[in-house]
N, CA and C atoms as a LAMMPS dump frame, in Angstrom:
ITEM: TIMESTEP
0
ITEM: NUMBER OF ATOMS
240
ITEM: BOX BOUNDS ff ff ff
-5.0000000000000000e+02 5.0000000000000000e+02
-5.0000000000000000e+02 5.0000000000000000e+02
-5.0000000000000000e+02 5.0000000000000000e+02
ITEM: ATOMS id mol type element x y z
1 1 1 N -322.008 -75.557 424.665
2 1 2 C -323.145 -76.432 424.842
3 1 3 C -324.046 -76.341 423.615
4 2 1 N -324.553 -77.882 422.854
5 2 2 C -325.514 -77.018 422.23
6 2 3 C -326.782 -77.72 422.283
7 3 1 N -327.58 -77.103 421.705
8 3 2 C -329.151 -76.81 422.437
9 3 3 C -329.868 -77.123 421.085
10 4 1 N -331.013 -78.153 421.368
11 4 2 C -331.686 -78.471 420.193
12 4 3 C -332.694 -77.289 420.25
13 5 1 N -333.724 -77.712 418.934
14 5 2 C -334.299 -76.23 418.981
15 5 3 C -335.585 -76.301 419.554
16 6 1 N -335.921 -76.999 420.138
17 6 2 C -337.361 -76.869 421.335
18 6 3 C -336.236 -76.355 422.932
19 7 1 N -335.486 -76.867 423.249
20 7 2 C -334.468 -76.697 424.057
21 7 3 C -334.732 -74.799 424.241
22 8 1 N -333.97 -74.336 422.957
23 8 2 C -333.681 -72.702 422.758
24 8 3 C -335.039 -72.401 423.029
25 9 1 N -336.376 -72.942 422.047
26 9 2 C -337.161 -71.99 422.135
27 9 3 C -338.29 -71.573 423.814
28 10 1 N -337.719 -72.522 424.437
29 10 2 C -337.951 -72.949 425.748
30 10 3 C -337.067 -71.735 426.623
31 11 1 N -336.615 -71.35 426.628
32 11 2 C -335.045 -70.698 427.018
33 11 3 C -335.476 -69.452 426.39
34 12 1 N -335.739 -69.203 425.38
35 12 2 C -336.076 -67.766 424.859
36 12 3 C -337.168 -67.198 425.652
37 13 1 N -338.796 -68.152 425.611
38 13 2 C -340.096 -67.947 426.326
39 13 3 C -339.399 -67.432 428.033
40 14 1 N -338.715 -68.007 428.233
41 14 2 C -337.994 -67.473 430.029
42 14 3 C -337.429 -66.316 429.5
43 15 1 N -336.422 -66.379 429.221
44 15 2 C -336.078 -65.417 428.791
45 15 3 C -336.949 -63.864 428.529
46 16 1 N -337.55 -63.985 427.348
47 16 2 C -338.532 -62.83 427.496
48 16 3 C -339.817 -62.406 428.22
49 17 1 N -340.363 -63.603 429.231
50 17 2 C -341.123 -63.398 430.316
51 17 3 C -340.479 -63.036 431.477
52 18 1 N -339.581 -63.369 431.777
53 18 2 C -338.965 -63.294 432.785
54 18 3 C -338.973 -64.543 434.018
55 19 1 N -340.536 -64.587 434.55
56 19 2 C -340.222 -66.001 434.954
57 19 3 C -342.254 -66.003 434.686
58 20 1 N -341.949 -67.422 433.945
59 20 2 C -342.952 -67.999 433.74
60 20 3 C -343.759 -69.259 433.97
61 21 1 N -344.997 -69.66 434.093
62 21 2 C -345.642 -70.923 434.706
63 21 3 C -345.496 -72.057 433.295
64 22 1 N -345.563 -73.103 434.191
65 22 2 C -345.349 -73.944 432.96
66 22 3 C -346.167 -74.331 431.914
67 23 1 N -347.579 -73.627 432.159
68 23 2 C -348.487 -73.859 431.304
69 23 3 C -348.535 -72.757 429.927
70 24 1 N -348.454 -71.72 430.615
71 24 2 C -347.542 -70.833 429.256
72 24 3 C -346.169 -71.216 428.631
73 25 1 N -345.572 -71.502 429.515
74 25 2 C -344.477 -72.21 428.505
75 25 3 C -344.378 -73.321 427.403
76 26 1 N -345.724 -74.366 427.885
77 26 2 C -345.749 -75.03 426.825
78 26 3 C -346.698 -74.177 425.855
79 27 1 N -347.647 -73.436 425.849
80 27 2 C -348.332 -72.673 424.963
81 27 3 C -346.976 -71.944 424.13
82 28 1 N -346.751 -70.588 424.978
83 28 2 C -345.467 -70.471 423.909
84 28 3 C -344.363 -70.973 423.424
85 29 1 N -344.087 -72.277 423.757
86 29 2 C -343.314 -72.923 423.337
87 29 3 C -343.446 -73.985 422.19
88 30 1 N -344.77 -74.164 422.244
89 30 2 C -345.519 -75 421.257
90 30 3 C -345.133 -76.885 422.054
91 31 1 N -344.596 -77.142 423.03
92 31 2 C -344.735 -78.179 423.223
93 31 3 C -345.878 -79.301 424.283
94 32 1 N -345.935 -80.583 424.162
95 32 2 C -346.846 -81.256 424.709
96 32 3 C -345.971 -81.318 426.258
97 33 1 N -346.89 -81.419 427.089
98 33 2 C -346.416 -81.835 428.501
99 33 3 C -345.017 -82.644 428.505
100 34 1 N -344.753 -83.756 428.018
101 34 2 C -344.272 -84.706 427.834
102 34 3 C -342.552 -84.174 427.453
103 35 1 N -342.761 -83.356 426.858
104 35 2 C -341.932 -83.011 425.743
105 35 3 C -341.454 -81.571 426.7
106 36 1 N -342.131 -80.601 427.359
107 36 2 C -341.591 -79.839 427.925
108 36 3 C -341.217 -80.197 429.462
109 37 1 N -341.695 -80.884 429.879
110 37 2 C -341.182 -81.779 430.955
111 37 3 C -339.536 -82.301 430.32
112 38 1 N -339.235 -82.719 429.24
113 38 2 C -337.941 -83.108 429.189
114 38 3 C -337.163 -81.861 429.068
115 39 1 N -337.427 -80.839 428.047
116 39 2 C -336.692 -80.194 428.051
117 39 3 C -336.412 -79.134 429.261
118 40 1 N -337.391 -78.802 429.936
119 40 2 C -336.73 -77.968 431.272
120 40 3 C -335.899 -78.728 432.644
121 41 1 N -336.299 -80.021 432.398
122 41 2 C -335.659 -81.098 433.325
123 41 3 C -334.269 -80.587 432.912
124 42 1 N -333.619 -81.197 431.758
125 42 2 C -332.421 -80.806 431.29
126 42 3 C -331.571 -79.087 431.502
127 43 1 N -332.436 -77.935 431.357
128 43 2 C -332.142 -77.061 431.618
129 43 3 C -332.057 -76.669 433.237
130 44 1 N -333.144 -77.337 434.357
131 44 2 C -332.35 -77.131 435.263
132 44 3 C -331.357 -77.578 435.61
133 45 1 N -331.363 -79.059 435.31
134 45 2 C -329.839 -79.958 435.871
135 45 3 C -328.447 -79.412 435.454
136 46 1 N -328.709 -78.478 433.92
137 46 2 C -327.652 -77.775 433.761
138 46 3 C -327.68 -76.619 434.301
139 47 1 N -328.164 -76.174 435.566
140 47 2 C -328.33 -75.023 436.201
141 47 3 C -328.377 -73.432 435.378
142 48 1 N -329.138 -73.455 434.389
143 48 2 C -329.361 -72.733 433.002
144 48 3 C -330.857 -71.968 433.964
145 49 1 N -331.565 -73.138 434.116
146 49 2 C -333.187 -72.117 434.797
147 49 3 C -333.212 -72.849 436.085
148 50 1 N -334.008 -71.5 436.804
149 50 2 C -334.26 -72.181 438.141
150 50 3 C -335.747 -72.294 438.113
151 51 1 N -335.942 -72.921 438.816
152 51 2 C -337.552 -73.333 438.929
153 51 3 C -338.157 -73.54 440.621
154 52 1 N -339.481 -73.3 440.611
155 52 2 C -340.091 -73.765 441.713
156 52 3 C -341.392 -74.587 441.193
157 53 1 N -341.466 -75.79 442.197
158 53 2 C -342.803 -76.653 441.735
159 53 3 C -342.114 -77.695 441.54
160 54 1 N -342.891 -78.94 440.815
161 54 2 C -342.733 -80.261 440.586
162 54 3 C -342.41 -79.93 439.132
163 55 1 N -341.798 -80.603 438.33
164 55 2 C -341.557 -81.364 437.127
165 55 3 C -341.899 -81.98 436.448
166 56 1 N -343.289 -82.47 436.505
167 56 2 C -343.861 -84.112 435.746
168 56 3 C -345.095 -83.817 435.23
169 57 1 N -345.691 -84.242 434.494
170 57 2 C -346.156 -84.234 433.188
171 57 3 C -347.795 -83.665 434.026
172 58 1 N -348.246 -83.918 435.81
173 58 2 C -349.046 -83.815 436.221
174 58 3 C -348.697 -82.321 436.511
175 59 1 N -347.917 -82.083 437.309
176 59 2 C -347.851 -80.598 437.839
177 59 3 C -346.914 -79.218 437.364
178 60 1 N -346.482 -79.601 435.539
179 60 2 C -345.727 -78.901 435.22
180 60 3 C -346.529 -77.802 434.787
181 61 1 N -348.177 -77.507 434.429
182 61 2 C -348.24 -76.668 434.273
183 61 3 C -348.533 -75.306 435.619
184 62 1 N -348.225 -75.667 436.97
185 62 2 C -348.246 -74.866 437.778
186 62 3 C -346.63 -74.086 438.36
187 63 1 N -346.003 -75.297 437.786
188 63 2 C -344.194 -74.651 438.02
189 63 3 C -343.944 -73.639 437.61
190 64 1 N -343.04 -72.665 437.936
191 64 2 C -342.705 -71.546 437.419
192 64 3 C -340.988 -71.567 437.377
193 65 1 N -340.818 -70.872 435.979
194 65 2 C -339.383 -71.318 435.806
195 65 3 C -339.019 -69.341 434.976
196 66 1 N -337.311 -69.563 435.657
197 66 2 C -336.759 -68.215 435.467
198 66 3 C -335.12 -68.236 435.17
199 67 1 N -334.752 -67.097 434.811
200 67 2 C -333.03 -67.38 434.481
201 67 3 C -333.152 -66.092 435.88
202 68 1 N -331.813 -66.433 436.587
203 68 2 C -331.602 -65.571 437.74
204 68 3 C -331.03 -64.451 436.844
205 69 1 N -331.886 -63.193 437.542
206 69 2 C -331.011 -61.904 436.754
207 69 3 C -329.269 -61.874 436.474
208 70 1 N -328.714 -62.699 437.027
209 70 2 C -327.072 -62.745 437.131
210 70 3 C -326.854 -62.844 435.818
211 71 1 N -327.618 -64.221 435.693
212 71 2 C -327.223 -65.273 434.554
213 71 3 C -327.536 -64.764 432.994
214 72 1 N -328.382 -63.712 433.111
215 72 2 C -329.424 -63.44 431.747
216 72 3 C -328.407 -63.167 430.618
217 73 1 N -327.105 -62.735 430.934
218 73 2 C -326.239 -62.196 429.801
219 73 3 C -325.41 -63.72 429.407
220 74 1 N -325.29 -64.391 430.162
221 74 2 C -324.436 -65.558 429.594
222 74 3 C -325.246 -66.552 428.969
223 75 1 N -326.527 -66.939 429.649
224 75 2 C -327.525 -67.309 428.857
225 75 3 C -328.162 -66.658 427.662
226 76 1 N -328.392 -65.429 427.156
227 76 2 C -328.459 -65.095 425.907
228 76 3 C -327.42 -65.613 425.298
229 77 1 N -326.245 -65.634 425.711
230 77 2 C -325.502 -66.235 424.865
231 77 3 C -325.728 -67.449 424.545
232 78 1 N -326.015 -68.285 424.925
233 78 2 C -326.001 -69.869 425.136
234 78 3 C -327.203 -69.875 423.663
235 79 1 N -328.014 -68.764 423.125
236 79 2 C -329.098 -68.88 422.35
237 79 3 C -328.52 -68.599 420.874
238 80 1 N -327.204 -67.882 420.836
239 80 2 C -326.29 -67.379 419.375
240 80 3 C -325.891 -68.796 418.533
């Protein structure tokens, strides 16, 4: 799979928080609502992060999004 680079750096911020709200994610991620709304849309549908909350540009910064401990080793990979 490959992963543009707001995509990864989105994926890393989970990654090293563990599970995080979406309003830090766009802070550490550096992206606008708009823009991180697309990219975690895409990462759940590829069942990459799981999330709880809404999705949309109104309530993404209260969502909280995580890689299931299972997954954390195949998903680091997905970041090489």
């Amino acid at each position: 799979m490959s992963m543009n680079i707001e995509k990864k750096r989105v994926l890393r911020v989970i990654l090293d928080k563990g599970m995080v709200r979406g309003g830090e994610l766009m802070l550490e991620a550096g992206l606008e609502p708009k823009d991180l709304v697309k990219e975690v849309q895409e990462l759940v549908d590829d069942n990459i992060v799981f999330k709880t909350g809404k999705i949309d540009e109104k309530n993404i910064f209260s969502a909280r999004f995580q890689v299931l401990p299972g997954d954390r080793a195949s998903v680091k990979n997905l970041l090489k």
